[in-house]
N, C-alpha and C positions, 0 to 999 in steps of 0.2 A: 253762567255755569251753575251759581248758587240754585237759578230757581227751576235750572233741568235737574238738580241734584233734588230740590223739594220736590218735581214731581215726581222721581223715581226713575227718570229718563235714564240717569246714571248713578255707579254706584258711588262714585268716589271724583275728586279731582284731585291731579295732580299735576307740580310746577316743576320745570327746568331751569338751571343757568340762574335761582333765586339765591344770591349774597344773602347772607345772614339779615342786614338791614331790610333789606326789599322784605323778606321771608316775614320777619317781625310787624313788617307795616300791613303787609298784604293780613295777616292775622289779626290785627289788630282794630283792623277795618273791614271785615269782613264777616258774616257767621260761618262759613265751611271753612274750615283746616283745613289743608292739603293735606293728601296724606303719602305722600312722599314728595321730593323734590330730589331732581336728578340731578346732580352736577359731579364737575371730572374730580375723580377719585383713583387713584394709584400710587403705588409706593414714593415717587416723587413729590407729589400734592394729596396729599392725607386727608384735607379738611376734617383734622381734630376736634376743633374749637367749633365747627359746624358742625358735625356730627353731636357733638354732646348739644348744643342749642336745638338742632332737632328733638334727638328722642326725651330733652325736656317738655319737649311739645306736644310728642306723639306724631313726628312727621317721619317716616321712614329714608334714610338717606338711599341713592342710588345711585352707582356709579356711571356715568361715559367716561369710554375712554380708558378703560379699567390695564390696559396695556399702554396709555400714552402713544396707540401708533407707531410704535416702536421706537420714540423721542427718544433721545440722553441715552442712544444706543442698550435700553431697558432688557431685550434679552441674551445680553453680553456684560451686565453689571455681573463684577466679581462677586458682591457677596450675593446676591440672587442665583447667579449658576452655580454656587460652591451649596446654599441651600436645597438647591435642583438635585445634589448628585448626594448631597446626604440621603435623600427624601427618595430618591431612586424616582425622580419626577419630570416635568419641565418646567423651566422656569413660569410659563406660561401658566402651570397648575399651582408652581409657588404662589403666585401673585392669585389667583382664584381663589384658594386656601384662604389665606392671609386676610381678603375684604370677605369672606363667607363667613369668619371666625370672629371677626370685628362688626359680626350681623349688620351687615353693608349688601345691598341687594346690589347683582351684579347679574347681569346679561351679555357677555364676549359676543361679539361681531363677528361669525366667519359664514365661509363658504363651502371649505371644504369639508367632506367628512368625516375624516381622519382627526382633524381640528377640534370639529363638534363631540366626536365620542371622545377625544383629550379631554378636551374642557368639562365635563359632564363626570370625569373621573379624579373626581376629588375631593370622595366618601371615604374614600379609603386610607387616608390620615389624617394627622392633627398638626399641626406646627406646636413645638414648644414655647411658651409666655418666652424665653428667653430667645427664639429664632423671631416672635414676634417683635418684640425689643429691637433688635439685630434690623428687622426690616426699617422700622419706624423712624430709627439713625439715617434715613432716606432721604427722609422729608427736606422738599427744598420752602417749602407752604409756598411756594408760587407756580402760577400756571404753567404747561408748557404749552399752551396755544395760544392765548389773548389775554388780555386784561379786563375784566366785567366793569372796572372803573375811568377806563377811558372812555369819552362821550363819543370819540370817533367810534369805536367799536362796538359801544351799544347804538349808535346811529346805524353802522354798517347790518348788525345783526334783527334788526327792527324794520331792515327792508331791502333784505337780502330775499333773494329766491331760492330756496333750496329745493333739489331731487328728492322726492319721496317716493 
């Protein structure tokens, strides 16, 4: 990747799924920074403490996952739907808000249209540092999908086949 990056090939590289350790190593041994790395990001798993080790770096965090799939029954949380009907919103634009404002790149998964023009509208306010607050009381800092430090699961994920 480095020496398609030195010919021009590409502009940029970026990593997924990189733990803060990995993230550090891979820099450390490398000359390209990445300039982002995507990992799961939503009100549940915040990655705080990675988030600030990025933008010490200059590596853009990004979310998957940014709904957790609708895990921990996410848009049915009391204080997310009770921010919903302040905000005159959906929770789905709460949660958009909230990583757009914590300049967390964020890309929602849908299909439908209706969904897409939702998601897409949420220029139209701000959350308060205090509903911010409010959300961040979320955080469970663990995953709701897998563990990146289990060796089963970075086995399974290193030679899994996925649909693209």
């Amino acid at each position: 990747m480095e020496e398609l990056y030195r010919e021009g090939k590409i502009k940029a590289i970026g990593v997924s799924n990189f733990q803060m350790d990995r993230l550090v190593d891979l820099m450390a041994h490398h000359e390209v920074i990445p300039v982002v790395n995507q990992i799961e990001t939503h009100p549940f798993c915040q990655q705080i403490e990675s988030e600030k080790l990025m933008k010490e770096n200059q590596v853009q965090i990004e979310s998957w996952a940014p709904f957790a799939e609708g895990r921990n029954e996410m848009f049915l949380n009391e204080v997310l739907v009770s921010l919903a009907e302040k905000y005159k919103k959906s929770v789905a634009q709460v949660i958009l808000r909230w990583l757009t404002q914590r300049e967390v790149v964020v890309i929602p998964k849908s299909v439908r249209k209706e969904r897409i023009i939702e998601n897409f509208n949420i220029f139209d306010f701000e959350l308060s540092q205090e509903d911010m607050e409010i959300i961040s009381a979320l955080d469970t800092k663990t995953s709701l999908f897998f563990s990146h430090n289990d060796p089963e699961i970075v086995k399974w994920i290193g030679t899994a086949k996925f649909d693209i």
